[in-house]
Backbone as CSV, one residue per row, in Angstrom:
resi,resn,N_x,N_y,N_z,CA_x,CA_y,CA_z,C_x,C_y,C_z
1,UNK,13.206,67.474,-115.192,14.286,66.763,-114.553,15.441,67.708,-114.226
2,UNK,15.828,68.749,-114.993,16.960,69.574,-115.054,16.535,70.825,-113.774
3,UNK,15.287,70.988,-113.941,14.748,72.083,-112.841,14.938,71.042,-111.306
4,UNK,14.714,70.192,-111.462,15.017,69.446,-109.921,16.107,69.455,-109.988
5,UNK,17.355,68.958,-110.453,18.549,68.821,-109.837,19.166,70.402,-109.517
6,UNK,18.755,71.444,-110.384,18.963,72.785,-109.987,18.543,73.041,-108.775
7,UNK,16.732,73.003,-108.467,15.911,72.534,-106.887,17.214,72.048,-106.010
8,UNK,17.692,70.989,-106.232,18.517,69.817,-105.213,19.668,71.059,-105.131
9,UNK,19.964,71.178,-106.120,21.534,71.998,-106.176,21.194,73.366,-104.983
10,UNK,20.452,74.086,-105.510,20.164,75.613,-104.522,19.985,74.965,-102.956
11,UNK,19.005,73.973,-103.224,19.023,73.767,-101.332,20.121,73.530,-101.007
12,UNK,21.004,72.379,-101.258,22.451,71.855,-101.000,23.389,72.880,-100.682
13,UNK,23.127,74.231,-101.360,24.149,75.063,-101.016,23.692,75.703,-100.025
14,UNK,22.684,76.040,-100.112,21.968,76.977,-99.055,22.297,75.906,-97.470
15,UNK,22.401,75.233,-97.529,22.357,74.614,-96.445,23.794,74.118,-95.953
16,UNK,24.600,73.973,-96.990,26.529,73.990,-96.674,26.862,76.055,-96.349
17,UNK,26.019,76.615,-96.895,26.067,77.818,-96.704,25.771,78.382,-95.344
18,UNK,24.433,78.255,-94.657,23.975,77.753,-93.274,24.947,77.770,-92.291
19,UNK,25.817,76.651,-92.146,26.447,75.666,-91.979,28.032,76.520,-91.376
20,UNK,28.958,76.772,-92.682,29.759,77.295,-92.218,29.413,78.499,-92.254
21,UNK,28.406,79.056,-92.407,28.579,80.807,-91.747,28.123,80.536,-90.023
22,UNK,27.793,79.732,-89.762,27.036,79.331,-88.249,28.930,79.319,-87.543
23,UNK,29.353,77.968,-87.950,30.848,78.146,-87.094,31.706,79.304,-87.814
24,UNK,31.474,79.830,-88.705,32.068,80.874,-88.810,32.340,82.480,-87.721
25,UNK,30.672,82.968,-87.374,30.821,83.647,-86.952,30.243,83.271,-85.215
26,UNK,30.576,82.101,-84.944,30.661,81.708,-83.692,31.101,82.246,-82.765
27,UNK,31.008,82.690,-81.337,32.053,83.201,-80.711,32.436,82.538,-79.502
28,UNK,33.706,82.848,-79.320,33.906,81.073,-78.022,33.389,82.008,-76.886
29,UNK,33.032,80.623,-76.087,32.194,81.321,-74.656,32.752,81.515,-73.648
30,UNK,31.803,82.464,-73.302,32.816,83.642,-72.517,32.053,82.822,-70.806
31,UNK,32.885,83.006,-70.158,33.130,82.700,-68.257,32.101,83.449,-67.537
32,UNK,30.440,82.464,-67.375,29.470,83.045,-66.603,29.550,82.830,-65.053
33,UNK,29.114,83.533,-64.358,29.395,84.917,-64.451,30.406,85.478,-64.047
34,UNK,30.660,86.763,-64.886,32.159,87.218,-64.438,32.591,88.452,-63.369
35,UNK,31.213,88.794,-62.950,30.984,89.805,-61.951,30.207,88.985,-60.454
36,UNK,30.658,90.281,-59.505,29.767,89.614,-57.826,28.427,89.315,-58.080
37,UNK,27.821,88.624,-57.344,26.590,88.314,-57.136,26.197,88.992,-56.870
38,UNK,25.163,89.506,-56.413,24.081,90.414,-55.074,23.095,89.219,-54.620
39,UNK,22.383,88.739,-53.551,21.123,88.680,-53.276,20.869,89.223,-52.566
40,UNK,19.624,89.931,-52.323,18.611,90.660,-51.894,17.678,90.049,-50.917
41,UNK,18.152,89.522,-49.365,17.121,89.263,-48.425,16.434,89.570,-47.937
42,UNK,14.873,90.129,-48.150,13.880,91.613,-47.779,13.874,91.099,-46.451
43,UNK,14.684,90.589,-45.667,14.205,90.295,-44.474,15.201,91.130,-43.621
44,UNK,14.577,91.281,-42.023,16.314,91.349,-40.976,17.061,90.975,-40.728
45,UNK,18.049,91.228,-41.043,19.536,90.244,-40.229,19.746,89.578,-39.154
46,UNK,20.228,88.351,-39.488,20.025,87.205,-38.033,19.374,86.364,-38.278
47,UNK,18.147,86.354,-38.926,17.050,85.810,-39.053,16.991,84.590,-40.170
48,UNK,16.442,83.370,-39.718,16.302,82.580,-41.134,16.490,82.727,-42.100
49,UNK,15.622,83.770,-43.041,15.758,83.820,-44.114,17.348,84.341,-44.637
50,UNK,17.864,84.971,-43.074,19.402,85.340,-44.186,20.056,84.512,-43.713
51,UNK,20.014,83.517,-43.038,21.116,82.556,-42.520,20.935,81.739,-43.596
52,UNK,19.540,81.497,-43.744,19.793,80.536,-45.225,19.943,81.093,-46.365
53,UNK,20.025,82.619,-46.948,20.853,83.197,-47.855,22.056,83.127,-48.127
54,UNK,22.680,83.399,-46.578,24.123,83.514,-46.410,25.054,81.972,-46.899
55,UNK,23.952,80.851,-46.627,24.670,79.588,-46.473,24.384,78.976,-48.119
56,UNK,23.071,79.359,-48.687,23.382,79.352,-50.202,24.395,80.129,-50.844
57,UNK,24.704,81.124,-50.598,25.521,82.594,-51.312,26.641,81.787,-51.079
58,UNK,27.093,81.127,-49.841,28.623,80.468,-50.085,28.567,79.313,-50.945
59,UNK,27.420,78.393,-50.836,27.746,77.178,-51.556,28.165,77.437,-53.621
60,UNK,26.966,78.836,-54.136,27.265,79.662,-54.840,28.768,80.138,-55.031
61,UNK,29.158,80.429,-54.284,30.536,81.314,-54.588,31.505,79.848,-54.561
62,UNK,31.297,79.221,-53.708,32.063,78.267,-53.562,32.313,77.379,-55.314
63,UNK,30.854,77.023,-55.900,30.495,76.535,-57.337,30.960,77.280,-58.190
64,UNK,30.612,78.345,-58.462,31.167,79.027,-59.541,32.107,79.899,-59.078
65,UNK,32.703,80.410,-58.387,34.022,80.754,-57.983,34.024,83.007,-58.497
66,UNK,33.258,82.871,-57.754,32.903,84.057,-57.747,32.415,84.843,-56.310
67,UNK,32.583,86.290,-55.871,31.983,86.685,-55.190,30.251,86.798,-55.424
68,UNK,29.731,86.475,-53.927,28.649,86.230,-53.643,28.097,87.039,-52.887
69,UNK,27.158,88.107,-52.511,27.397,89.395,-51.232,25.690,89.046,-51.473
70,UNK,25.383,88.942,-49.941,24.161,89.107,-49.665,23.620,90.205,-48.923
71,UNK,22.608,91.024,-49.205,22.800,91.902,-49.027,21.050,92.188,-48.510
72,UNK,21.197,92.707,-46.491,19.666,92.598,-46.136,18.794,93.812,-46.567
């Protein structure tokens, strides 16, 4: 009986232990992302595929508020 409540006791701590070392060494979150974009359109300029790069890359920059550079 005395070995279980010791049992109960070690987990209990181990697990308040867990616990605040977790928000302890937490770190507040940091502003993704905090640098330009790049995308990479293997295509030629003018062309579909970068007009519709170009017009995602703004809706992008526009959302997260960041530079967006597409790049053919």
């Amino acid at each position: 009986m005395k070995a279980k409540k010791i049992g109960f006791f070690i987990a209990f701590a181990i697990g308040i232990l867990s616990v605040t070392a977790n928000q302890l060494f937490a770190q507040s979150p940091v502003s993704y992302p905090d640098k330009p974009i790049t995308i990479i359109v293997p295509y030629p300029p003018g062309g579909f595929n970068d007009t519709l790069g170009r017009i995602v890359g703004k809706k992008l920059s526009d959302a997260w508020g960041v530079n967006v550079v597409i790049d053919c």
